[in-house]
C-alpha positions in Angstrom: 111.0 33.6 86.1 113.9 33.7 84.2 117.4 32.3 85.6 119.2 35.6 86.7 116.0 36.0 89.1 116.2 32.6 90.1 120.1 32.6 90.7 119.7 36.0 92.4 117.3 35.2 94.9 118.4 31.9 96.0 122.3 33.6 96.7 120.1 36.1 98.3 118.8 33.9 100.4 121.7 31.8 101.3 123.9 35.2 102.3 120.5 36.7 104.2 120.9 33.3 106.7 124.1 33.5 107.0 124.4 37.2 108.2 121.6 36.6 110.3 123.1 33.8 112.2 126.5 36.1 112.3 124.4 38.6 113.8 123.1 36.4 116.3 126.0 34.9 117.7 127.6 38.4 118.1 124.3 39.3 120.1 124.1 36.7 122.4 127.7 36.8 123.1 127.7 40.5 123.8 130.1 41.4 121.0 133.0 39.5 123.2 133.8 37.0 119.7 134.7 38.6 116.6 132.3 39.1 113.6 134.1 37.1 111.3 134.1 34.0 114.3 130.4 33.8 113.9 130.5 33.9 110.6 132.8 30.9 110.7 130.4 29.6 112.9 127.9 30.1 111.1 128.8 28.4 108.0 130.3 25.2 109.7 127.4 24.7 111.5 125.1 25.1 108.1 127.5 23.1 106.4 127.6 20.4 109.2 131.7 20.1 108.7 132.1 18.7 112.2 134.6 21.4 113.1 135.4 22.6 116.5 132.8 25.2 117.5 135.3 28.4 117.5 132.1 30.1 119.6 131.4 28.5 122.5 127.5 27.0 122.0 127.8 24.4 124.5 126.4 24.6 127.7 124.6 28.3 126.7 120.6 27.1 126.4 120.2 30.3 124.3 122.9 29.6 121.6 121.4 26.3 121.2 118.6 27.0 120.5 119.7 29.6 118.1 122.2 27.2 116.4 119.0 24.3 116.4 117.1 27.2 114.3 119.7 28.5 112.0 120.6 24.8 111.1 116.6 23.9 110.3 116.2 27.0 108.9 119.7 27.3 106.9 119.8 23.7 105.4 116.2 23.8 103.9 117.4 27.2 102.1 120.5 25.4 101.0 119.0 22.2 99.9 116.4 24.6 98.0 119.2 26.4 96.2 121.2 23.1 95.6 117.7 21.8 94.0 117.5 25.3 92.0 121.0 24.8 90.4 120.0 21.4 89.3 117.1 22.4 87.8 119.0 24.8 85.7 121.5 22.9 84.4 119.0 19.9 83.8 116.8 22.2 82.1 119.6 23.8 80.1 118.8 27.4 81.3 122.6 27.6 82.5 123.6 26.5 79.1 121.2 28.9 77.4 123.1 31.5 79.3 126.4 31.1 78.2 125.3 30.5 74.7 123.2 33.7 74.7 126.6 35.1 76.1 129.0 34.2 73.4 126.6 35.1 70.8 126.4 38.5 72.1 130.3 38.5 71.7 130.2 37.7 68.1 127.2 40.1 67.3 129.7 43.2 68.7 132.4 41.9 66.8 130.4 43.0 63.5 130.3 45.6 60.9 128.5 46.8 58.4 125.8 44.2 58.6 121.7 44.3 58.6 119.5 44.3 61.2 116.3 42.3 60.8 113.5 43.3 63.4 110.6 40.5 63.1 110.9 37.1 62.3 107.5 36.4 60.9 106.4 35.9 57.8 108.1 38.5 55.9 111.3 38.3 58.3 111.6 34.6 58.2 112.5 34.6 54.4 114.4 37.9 54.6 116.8 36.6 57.3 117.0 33.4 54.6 117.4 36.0 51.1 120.2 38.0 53.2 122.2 35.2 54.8 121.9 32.9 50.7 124.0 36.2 49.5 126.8 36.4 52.1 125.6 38.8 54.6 126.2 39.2 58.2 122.8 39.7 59.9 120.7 39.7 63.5 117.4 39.1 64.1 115.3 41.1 66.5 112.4 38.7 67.8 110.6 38.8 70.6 108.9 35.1 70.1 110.9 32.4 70.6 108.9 29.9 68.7 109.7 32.5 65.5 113.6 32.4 66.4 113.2 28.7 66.3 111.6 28.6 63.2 114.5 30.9 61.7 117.1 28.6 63.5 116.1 25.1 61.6 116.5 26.9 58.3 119.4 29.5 59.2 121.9 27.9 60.2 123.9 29.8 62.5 121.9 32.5 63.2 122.5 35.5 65.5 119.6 36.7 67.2 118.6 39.1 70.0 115.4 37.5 71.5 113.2 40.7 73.3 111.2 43.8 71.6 113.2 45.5 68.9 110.5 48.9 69.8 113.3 49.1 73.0 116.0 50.8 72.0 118.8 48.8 73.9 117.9 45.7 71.8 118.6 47.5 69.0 121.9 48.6 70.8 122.7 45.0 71.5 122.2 43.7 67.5 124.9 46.4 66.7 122.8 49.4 65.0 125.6 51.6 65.6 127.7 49.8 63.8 125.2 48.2 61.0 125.0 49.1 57.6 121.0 48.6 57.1 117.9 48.1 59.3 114.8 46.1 57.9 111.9 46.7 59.7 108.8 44.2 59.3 107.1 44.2 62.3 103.0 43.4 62.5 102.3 46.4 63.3 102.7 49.5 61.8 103.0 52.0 64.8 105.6 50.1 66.1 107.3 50.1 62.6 107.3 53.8 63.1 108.5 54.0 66.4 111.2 51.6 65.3 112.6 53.8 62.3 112.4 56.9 64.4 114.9 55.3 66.9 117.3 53.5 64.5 117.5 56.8 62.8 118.0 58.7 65.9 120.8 56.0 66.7 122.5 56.1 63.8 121.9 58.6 61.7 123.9 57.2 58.7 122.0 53.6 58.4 120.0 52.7 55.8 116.1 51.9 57.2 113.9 50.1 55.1 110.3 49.7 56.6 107.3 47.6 55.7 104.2 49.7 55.9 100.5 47.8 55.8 98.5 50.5 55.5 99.4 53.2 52.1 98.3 56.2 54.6 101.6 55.6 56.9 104.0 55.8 53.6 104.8 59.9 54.2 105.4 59.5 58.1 107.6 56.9 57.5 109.1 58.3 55.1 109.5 61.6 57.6 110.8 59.6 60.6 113.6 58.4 58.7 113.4 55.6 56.5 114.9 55.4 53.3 112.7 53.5 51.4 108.9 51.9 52.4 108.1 48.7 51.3 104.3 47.5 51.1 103.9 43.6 50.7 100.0 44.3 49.5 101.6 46.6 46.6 104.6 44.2 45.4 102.1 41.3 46.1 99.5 43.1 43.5 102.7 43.9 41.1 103.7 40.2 41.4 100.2 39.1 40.7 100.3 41.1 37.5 103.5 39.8 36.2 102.3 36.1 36.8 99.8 36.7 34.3 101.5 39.1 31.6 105.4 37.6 31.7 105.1 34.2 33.2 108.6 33.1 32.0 110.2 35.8 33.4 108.7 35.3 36.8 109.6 31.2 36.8 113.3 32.8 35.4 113.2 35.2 38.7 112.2 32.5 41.0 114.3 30.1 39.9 117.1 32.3 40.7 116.2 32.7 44.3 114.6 29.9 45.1 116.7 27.1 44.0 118.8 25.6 46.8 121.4 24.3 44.0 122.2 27.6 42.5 123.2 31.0 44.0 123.1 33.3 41.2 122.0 36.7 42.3 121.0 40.1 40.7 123.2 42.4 43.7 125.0 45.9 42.9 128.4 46.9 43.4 129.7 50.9 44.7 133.1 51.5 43.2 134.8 53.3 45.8 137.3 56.3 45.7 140.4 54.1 45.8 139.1 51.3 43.8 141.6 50.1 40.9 139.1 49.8 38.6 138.8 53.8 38.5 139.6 55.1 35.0 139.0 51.7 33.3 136.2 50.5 30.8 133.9 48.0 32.0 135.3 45.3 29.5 139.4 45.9 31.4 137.3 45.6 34.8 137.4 41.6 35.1 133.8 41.7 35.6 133.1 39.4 33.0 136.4 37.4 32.8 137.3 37.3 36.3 134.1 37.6 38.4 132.1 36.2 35.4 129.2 38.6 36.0 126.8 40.5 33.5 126.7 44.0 34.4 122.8 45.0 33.4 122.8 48.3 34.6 124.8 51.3 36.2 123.5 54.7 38.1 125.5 57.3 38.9 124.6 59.9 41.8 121.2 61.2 40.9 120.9 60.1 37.2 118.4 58.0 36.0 119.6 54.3 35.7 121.6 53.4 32.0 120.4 49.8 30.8 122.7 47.5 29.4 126.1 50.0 29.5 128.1 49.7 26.6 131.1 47.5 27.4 133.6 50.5 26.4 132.5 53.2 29.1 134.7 54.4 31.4 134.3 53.3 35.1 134.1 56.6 37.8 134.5 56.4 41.8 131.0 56.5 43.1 129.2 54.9 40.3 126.7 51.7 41.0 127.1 48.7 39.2 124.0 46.2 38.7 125.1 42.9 38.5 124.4 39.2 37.7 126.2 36.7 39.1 127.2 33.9 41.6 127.0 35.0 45.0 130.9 34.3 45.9 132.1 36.0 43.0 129.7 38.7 44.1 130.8 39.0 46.9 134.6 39.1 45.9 134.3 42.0 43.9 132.7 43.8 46.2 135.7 43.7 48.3 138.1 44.9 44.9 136.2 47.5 43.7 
């Protein structure tokens, strides 16, 4: 039972006494004391404050009795909801709470960030890849042995622990407001159901599913996600490239793997009112000021250009492919 229950039903409990012992005072006094004296009564005598008795109990068998039952009755309640709050705070459920609380704070603060639902073995290093270049993220998990896992090697992760196929978890990670969704859940029906209700939320987000099985590619595809990623697929193409370009692949996985080093292959959008509009790639300050490499550039629905001459011109909406260190990355994402 989790602690709202717990809290609920033990203040339940404690106001259900204490309404019925109002109730019977103003019955066996025939509605001659006001409501709000038994109540008084009621609680002093539960409380065992050694007040006055502001109903007359005394010498009137029948209240006596009554009192002698709500006070039996009443304290074991209390003591049981005394004994309830203890537990929570000593079991840090309380503390859970509150935490749980002022996360949620900071996950509606955000903008523009990615959604991660699943944080198993494809999420766990996803969450990792995504927070090592700078971005904001939440994690949709259901199991919170996974969320731990995330935590030890996160480090201050946000996280909405329940069932990101209910569409008000996604709500509370922010998917009206996020720039991307990545969906790897274990299943793919629920990856379906996912990416038909992210895109139904916000119809502007990028999705990106995992698929396991090649047959669900097209109805992905048709609920709404932008790309569909297979781990089979890019497992086969990696297999193939360990054995044809083995340098290549150490060069690539040194890149992301190394804990020292945070160089990064990323792309930059030049925006509409970037100032590097009108400019040629070598006046940019990519290379002197960012100290990147660009590799590649696309341009609405051309085909990528490889290795752009350092003299072309720069145009709003153009995509830049980039090498370089995360922060500087990140910094001229913000300029241009």
């Amino acid at each position: 039972m989790n602690i709202k229950k717990r809290l609920f039903q033990v203040l339940s409990a404690i106001f259900l006494v204490v309404m019925i012992g109002s109730c019977g005072y103003y019955l066996l006094y025939n509605g001659e004391p006001r409501f709000m004296d038994c109540v008084y009564m009621t609680v002093i005598s539960l409380t065992g404050v050694g007040y006055g008795e502001v109903v007359q109990v005394t010498g009137n068998t029948a209240a006596e009795i009554f009192t002698i039952f709500i006070i039996i009755f009443g304290m074991g309640i209390i003591l049981y909801g005394i004994s309830t709050l203890t537990a929570l705070l000593i079991e840090g459920e309380l503390s859970g709470l509150l935490r749980r609380k002022r996360m949620n704070r900071q996950i509606e603060k955000l903008k523009g960030h990615y959604i991660v639902c699943g944080g198993g073995e494809t999420g766990h290093p996803l969450v990792g890849e995504l927070v090592n270049n700078r971005e904001k993220v939440v994690l949709i998990e259901h199991d919170y042995e996974k969320i731990e896992i995330c935590k030890k090697t996160i480090e201050n992760l946000l996280y909405v622990k329940g069932d990101a196929t209910d569409d008000q978890n996604l709500i509370t990670a922010g998917i009206e407001k996020a720039s991307g969704i990545l969906i790897c859940l274990a299943s793919d029906k629920d990856n379906l159901y996912v990416t038909m209700s992210a895109r139904m939320i916000n119809s502007k987000i990028r999705v990106i599913s995992r698929m396991i099985d090649p047959r669900m590619e097209l109805k992905l595809l048709k609920a709404g996600a932008d790309r569909v990623v297979s781990p089979n697929f890019i497992g086969a193409l990696r297999m193939a490239s360990e054995i044809i370009r083995p340098t290549v692949v150490d060069f690539l996985d040194n890149m992301l793997r190394s804990r020292q080093g945070t160089l990064r292959i990323n792309q930059i959008a030049i925006s509409d009112n970037s100032g590097v509009v009108g400019k040629k790639i070598s006046e940019s300050g990519i290379k002197d000021k960012f100290d990147m490499l660009v590799l590649g550039l696309k341009e609405g629905d051309n085909e990528i250009e490889f290795n752009p001459p350092a003299s072309l011109i720069l145009k709003k909406g153009m995509s830049l492919i980039v090498m370089g260190e995360v922060d500087n990355i990140k910094r001229a994402k913000e300029e241009f």
